[in-house]
C-alpha positions as MATLAB code, in Angstrom:
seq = 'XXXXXXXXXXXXXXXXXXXXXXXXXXXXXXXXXXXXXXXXXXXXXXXXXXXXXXXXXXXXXXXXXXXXXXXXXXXXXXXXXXXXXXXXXXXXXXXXXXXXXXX';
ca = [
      24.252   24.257   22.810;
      25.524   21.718   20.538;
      28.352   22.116   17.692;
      26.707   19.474   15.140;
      23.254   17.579   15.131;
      22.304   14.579   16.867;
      22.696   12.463   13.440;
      26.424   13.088   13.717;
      27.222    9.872   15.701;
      30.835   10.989   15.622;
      30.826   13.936   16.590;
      27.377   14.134   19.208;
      29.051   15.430   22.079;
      30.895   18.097   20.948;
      29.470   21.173   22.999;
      29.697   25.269   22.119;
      31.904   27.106   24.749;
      29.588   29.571   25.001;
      25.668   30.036   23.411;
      26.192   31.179   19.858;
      22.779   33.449   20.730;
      23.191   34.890   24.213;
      27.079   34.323   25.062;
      26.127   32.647   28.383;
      28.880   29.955   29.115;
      27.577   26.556   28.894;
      30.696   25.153   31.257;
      30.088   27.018   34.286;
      32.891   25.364   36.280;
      35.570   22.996   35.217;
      33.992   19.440   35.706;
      30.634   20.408   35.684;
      28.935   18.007   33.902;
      30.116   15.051   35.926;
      27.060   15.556   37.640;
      25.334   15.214   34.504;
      26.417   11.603   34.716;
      23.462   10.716   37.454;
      20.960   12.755   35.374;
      21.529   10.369   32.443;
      21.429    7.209   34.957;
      18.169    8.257   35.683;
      16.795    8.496   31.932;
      18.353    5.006   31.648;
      16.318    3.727   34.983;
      13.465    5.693   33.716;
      13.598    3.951   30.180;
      14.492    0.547   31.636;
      12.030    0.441   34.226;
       8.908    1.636   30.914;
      10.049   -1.411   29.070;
      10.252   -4.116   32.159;
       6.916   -3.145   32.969;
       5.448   -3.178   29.053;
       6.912   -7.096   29.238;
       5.277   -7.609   32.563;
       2.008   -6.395   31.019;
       2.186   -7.721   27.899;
       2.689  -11.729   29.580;
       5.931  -12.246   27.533;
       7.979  -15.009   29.161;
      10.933  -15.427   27.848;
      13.569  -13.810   30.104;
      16.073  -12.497   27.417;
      13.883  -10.180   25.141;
      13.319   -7.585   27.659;
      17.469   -7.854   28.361;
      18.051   -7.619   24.257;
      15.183   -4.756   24.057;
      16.677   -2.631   26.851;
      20.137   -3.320   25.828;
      19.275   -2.639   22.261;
      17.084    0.708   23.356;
      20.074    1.669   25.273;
      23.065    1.633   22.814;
      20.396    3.390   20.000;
      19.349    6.068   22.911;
      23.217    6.959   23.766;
      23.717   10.567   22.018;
      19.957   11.389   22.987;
      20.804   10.259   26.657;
      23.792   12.217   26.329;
      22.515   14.954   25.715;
      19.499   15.798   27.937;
      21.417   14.711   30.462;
      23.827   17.778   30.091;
      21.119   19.769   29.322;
      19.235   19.207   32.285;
      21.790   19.205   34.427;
      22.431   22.785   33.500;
      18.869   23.980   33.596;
      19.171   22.366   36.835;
      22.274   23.586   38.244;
      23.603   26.010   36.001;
      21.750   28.900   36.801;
      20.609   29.375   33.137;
      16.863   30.319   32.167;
      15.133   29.888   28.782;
      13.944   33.466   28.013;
      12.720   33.480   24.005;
      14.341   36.111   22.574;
      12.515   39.518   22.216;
      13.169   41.772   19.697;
];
């Protein structure tokens, strides 16, 4: 689905036109993956939610290192956000299927 790996901070987001396997197009409609926006807002709620509640069981009081850990988890967790966010969002809404290929 993706041009380069995620290791390619540069260049993460850069997405095939079509799959390089079944030649399904990956942008079903112009401005389809603005969608994909709320998608990664939830993996971001999702992640910061895990790590408020692994302070709040843990006992640690100081109020900034959950704000530096989620902010730090955050900025690292970008391209991965990225993504599975667009991914999703088409398995979602795309109309696309996994079928492993049979030969």
């Amino acid at each position: 689905m993706f041009v380069h790996s995620l290791t390619n901070i540069a260049k993460f987001n850069v997405m095939h036109k079509a799959c390089p396997v079944c030649n399904e197009r990956l942008e079903p409609e112009p401005g389809f993956y603005q969608g994909a926006m709320y998608v990664g807002y939830a993996l971001s709620v999702a992640v910061t939610a895990f790590v408020f509640i692994l302070v709040f069981v843990l006992d640690i009081q100081s109020m900034w290192l959950p704000v530096i850990i989620v902010s730090a988890i955050m900025v690292l967790l970008i391209p991965v956000n990225y993504r599975y966010s667009r991914v999703l969002y088409l398995y979602m809404f795309g109309g696309i299927q996994y079928s492993p290929k049979t030969d």
